[in-house]
C-alpha positions, 0 to 999 in steps of 0.5 A: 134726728141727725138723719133727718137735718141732713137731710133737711139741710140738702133740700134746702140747698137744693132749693138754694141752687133752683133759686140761684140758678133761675135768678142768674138765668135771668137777663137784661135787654138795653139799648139806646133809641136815636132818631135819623139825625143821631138825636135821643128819642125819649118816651118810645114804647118798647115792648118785649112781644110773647111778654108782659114786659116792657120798658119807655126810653128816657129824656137820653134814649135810654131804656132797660127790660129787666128780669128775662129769661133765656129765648127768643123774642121780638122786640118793638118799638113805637112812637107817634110820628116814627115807623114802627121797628121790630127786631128779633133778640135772643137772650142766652145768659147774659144781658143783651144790648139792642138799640134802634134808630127810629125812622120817620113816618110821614103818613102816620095816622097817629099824628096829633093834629093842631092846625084848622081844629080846636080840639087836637086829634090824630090824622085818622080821627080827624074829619079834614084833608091835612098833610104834615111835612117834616123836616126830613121829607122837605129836605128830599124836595131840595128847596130853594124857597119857602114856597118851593116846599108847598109844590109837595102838598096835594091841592096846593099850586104853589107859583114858586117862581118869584124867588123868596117871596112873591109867591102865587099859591092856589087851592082846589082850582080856586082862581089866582085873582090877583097874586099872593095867596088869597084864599090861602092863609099862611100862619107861623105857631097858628097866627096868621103872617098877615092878615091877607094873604094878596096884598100887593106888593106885600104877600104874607110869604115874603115876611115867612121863612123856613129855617132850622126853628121848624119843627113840621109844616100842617097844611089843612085844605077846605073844611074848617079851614074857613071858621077857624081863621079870617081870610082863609076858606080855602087852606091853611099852611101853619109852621110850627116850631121847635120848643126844645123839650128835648135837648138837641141842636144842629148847625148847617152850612149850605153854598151853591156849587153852580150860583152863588149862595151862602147860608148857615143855619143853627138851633139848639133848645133844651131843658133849663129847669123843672118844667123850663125849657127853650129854643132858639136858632136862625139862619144867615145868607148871602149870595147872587141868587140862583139866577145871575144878577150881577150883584150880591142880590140876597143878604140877610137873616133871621132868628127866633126864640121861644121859652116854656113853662109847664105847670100841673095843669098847662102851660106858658110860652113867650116867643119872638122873631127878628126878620131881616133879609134882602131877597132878589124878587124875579119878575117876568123874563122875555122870551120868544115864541113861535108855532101855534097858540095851541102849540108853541113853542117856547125858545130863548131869545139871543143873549138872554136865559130865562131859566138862569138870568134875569133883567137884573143888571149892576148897570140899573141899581139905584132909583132916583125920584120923589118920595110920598111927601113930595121930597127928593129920594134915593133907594136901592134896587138891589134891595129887592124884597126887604121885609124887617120884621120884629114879633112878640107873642105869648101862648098859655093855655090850661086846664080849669076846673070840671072839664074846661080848658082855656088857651089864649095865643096872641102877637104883636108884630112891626112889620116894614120894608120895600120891594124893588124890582123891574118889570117889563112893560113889554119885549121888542125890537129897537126899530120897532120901538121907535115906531111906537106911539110912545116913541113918536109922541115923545120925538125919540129919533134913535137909540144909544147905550148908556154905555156907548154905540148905537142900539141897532134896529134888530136889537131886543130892548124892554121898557121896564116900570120899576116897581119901587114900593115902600112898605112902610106900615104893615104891623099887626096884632092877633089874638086867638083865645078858646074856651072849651068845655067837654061833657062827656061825649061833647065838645065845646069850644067858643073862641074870639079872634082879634086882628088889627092889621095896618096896610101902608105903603107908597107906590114910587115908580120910575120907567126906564129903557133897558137891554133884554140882555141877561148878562149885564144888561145895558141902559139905553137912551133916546136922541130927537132927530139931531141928535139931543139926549132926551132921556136921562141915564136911561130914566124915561119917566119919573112915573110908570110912563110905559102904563100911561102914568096911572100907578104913583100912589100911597095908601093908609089904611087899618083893618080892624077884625073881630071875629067870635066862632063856635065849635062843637064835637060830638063822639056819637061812638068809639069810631063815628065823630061829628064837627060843626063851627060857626064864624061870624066876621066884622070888618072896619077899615079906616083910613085914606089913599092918593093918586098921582098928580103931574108937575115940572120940578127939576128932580137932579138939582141941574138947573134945567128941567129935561124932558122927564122932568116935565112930566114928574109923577108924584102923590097927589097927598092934597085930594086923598079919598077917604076910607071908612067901611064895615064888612061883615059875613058868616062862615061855617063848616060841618063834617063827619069821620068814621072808623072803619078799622084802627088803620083806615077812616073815611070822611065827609065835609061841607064848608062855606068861607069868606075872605075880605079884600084889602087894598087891591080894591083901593082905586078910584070910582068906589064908595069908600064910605058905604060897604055895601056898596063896594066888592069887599068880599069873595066867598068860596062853597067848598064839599069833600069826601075822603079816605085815610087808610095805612095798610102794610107798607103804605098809605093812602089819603084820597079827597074828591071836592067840590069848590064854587067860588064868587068873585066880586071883580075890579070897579069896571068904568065902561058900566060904573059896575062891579063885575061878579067872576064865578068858578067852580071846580071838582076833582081829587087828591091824592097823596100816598107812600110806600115803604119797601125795605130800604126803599119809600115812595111818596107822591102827591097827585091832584086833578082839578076840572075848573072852569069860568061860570060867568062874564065874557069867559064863560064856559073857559078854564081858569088862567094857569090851572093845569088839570094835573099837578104831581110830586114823586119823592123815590129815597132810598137809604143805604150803608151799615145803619141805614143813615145814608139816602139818596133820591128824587123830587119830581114836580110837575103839571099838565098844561095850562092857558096863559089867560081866561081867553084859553088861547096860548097854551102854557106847556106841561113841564116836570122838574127832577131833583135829586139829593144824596145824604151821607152820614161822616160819623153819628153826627156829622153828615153832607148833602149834595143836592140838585133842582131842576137837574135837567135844566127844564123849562117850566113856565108859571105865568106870562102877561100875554094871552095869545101869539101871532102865527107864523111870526117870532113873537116876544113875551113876557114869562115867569119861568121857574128857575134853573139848574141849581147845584148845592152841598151842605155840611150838618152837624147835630148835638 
């Protein structure tokens, strides 16, 4: 008996020792998971491969795998919007630390999209052409301003040479009309800015700045883009910012190394509560600007904030911004050309720059005149573009009972402002202006500088407008709500839309003579014959006295839409997906514009009335014609995608989209008060078929569209008619990356064959549509972690005509910039970055459509600016 509990004794120890020695054989795998800018990254999936194990980061990065046995494994880890990391760990008693710095992956196909859908689904599973940029891809562009981050998206020609606004963007060879986006609808948190995109004076881009807030940009092109927005058939371009989920912040300062600028960002959000949780940030910036004004011509900022509660089934979020910035607005520069209309060739005139200055001077900042209702006024040229902007809203969306969903995001916004800026009525010689007509019929005999000394015959003058513009009521409300209803393989989504947008502004333009001269260019006078001032202080005219005194105007109108639209999806089977929508939009617009009228009134108070003083454009507030009008059209989209694998789709889509004008149609010898009867609405066909694919180290997205646009033009009094313009335009877009090791490659690439179908220009290539338009952005990333780069940004297009009379031809051009990150410690960093490194000359526009062979011929072009050097200094939390 004592044999046998011994012996049962030593088997029990003996399985007490196998016990013991498997469970210590067991360890444990920890790490942390950060971002590119050294921020925790929670709910990454990490996976023990060879295992059933694995483990989620938590809201600090934080992850643990339990209970492994000695060996070797590969370990991954994957989130939505990162690259995909695999390393190899081996566990040999004891526990192993492992952590991963997640890179960003632009192209992923997993990416949630929310722009220009109802329904939000991965890039793959989506049947449009989208692009999403971070910002760390934006940042490899070097931007110097919200437009110059759309030159990157294929399909897009973004005209970023106005400055902070201003802008021309076009899509799909679409026609650039008139200016500012038309076709295009710029939205921030999926409401548009404004609710056109081109009115005069007042684009939706100068309210719109890109800042640290920003968590990504979504650009959808074509496709539904026409039913799920007003105004927008041919792209939408939504900012969407941080909501602070994630605790985290980050404080930037950046300053122009070759210009003067100055510019801090800062942003933090983070949790506060159960389900609580906010952001907020913004930027400050002053500075010249990256051309040379002579003055502090950019002075301004803006700040955000936005807090969210979640509950079991949804949510609920405030938002608000305060815009106020002072941002110079470049106008066209002179230039000289000389060569062919097929060949020219483009040269700075003496003493002037195109690249890095402008006709800004310190000598011409302030303007003097009558304001809308007659009374004296005085504003401030250096003002430039001045948007004030302050915008509330509210989101909330939830989950009802048996399948239904409803989600309301609505804004009210009060926007005003100005835009002051000269524009040259054209380039010339002194002795040539002076044999001028204007000169002549007004007794101008010689010329002299403001300053002193006479203006000799060969010197280069310009006789500049100054478009001094009140904005002075542009608010607006939106609202977007969506009921959506899912039975089992079908979606459903009604959804109503709601603007109210006010159109204010009064055009107080004065004319003056000016040097062509970038560097503090001088005012000029005019004497008659013996001698006598007949100008003031270089003041021709109160009025565009150099465009016949046509343009003092004011206008107030208010634009009423309402817009229901309906939205099906049908998962016909795990890799086929259908789309259709429906949208119905009605238009009232209400409200009245003026002209100008002429009269003597002696504007200085001197006692004598000069011989500006006797031509005096003021508002003629006492004929207004009225404006009461309905619009209405319908526009639809309908679309298919299909999985060919868990990598690679391909899709299809027809669309059909209007977009109403607004005050670019508010001139004289139109019915104001019949619809029908005046050219309210441009309508754009649009068809497409594409292909996503991921491969092993890259991607590949590729659209091949089809675009008919009719444009009904301006009121022509020749015929009493309006003139219908129509386009067409086929090609492809292109956008794809490449990862070698350390090494990425993206670009963009986008042929358009455009053409004019209609009017004298039948048969001619759109103005300022090249054939190609290109972006390469090689980085590389360097150093021990990895969080070191440095690479290039080129942009650049074919040739293109100045007009539609396709006879000066506008040079190719490509611009190279370039940028080096290095990371100080985990979380402070600098950047050094360069546009246009080579200083290229880049024109995007010029007034004129053709040159004289064989003679020097001066224009008036918008070349993109210069050579600009920057650093900044980062530092994140």
């Amino acid at each position: 008996m004592m044999k046998n509990s011994k012996k049962i004794r030593l088997a029990l120890f003996g399985l007490s020792f196998l016990i013991t020695s498997f469970l210590f054989a067991q360890s444990n795998i920890t790490g942390t998971i950060l971002d590119s800018t050294g921020l925790p990254v929670s709910g990454v999936n990490v996976i023990l491969e060879q295992t059933n194990k694995g483990a989620i980061s938590d809201f600090d990065g934080n992850y643990t795998i339990t209970n492994i046995s000695d060996g070797t494994y590969e370990i991954t880890a994957s989130y939505i919007g990162f690259t995909k990391i695999k390393e190899t760990v081996t566990v040999s008693g004891s526990d192993v630390t492992i952590s991963f710095t997640m890179v960003d992956d632009a192209q992923s196909l997993d990416t949630v999209v929310i722009t220009g859908v109802t329904n939000p689904k991965s890039r793959i599973e989506s049947s449009v052409s989208i692009t999403s940029l971070k910002p760390s891809q934006i940042a490899e562009s070097a931007p110097r301003t919200t437009a110059e981050i759309f030159r990157t998206i294929p399909g897009i020609r973004s005209e970023s040479s106005g400055g902070e606004g201003n802008s021309n963007i076009a899509v799909r060879g679409v026609p650039v009309s008139s200016g500012g986006s038309k076709y295009v609808q710029l939205q921030e948190d999926g409401l548009p800015v404004l609710l056109f995109g081109d009115i005069a004076f007042g684009t939706a881009d100068i309210f719109t700045r890109f800042d640290a807030n920003i968590s990504r940009i979504e650009a959808i092109r074509g496709g539904s883009a026409s039913t799920l927005s007003s105004n927008s058939p041919g792209a939408i371009i939504n900012l969407i910012s941080k909501t602070g989920k994630r605790e985290g912040g980050s404080v930037a300062t950046n300053f122009g190394l070759d210009y003067g600028n100055f510019r801090t960002d800062f942003e933090y959000g983070a949790p506060i509560g159960e389900g609580l949780y906010f952001h907020m940030g913004g930027f400050y910036r002053t500075g010249e600007g990256i051309r040379d004004a002579g003055y502090t011509a950019n002075n301004g900022g803006q700040f955000k904030f936005n807090i969210t509660k979640e509950f079991d089934k949804g949510h609920v979020r405030v938002y608000a911004k305060y815009l106020n910035d002072r941002a110079i607005a470049y106008l066209p520069n002179p230039i000289q050309v000389t060569g062919t209309n097929d060949d020219p060739n483009f040269e700075n005139i003496p003493n002037f720059d195109a690249n890095n200055q402008t006709l800004h001077t310190p000598f011409l900042t302030q303007n003097v005149g009558l304001g809308e209702n007659g009374e004296r006024r005085r504003s401030n040229v250096t003002d430039g573009m001045h948007p004030i902007n302050a915008s509330i809203g509210m989101e909330a969306a939830f989950e009802l009972a048996e399948g239904w969903k409803i989600k309301n995001n609505g804004r009210f916004s009060m926007n005003k402002g100005g835009f002051n800026s000269p524009f040259p009525a054209s380039v010339q010689t002194a002795g040539g202006f002076l044999s001028s007509d204007f000169a002549i019929d007004n007794g101008y005999s010689s010329l002299a500088f403001q300053d002193g000394g006479a203006v000799p015959d060969n010197a280069l003058i310009t006789p500049v407008v100054l478009f001094d513009t009140q904005l002075n009521n542009f608010n607006n409300f939106m609202n977007d709500i969506r009921l959506t209803k899912k039975f089992e393989n079908v979606n459903v989504t009604l959804g109503y839309f709601k603007a109210y947008q006010n159109v204010s502004m009064s055009w107080l333009w004065n004319s003056y003579l000016l040097e062509a001269r970038g560097d503090d260019a001088r005012l000029i006078n005019a004497n008659d014959a013996a001698g006598n001032r007949l100008t003031d202080n270089g003041l021709v005219g109160y009025g565009a006295a150099f465009f016949g005194n046509c343009c003092q105007r004011s206008y107030d109108t208010q634009y009423n839409t309402s817009a229901p639209f309906l939205a099906v999806g049908y998962e016909a089977s795990e890799k086929l997906n259908f789309d259709a929508s429906i949208r119905f939009d009605f238009g009232k617009v209400n409200g009245s514009f003026s002209g100008p009228v002429t009269s003597q009134v002696d504007v200085n108070n001197d006692g004598a009335i000069s011989l500006a003083e006797q031509t005096v454009q003021s508002i003629d507030l006492a004929n207004p014609t009225v404006v009461n009008y309905d619009y209405d059209y319908v526009s639809y989209s309908f679309g298919a995608n299909y999985l060919l694998n868990d990598s690679q789709a391909v899709f299809g889509r027809y669309s059909r989209g209007g977009s109403a004008k607004a005050d670019r149609i508010l001139f004289g010898g139109l019915n104001y008060l019949d619809g029908d009867q005046i050219n309210a609405l441009d309508f754009i066909n649009q068809a497409e078929l594409g292909f996503k694919g991921k491969f092993k180290n890259a991607t590949l997205f590729a659209t091949l569209f089809y675009a008919k646009t009719v444009e009904e033009g301006g009121f022509e009094a020749t015929t009493q008619q309006v003139i219908e313009n129509d386009y067409s335009s086929v090609g492809v877009e292109l956008e794809g990356a490449y990862r070698f090791d350390d090494l990425d490659i993206r670009g963009t690439l986008t042929y358009t064959n455009a053409q004019i179908n209609s009017g004298d220009n039948d048969g001619n290539t759109p103005r300022r549509q090249p054939d190609f338009i290109y972006s390469l952005v090689p980085s590389y990333k360097f150093g021990a972690t990895k969080r070191h780069s440095v690479g290039l940004s080129i942009i650049g297009q074919t040739k293109a005509y100045a007009q539609d009379s396709n006879e000066l031809v506008l040079p190719g051009f490509a611009i190279v910039n370039s940028f080096i990150n290095y990371e100080i410690t985990d979380n402070l960093s600098t950047n050094l970055s360069a546009n246009n490194l080579f200083d290229s000359l880049g024109i995007t526009e010029s007034e004129e459509g053709s040159i004289t062979e064989g003679q020097t011929n001066y224009l008036r072009v918008r070349p993109v600016p210069g050579r600009s050097i920057s650093m900044g200094v980062n530092y994140t939390f």
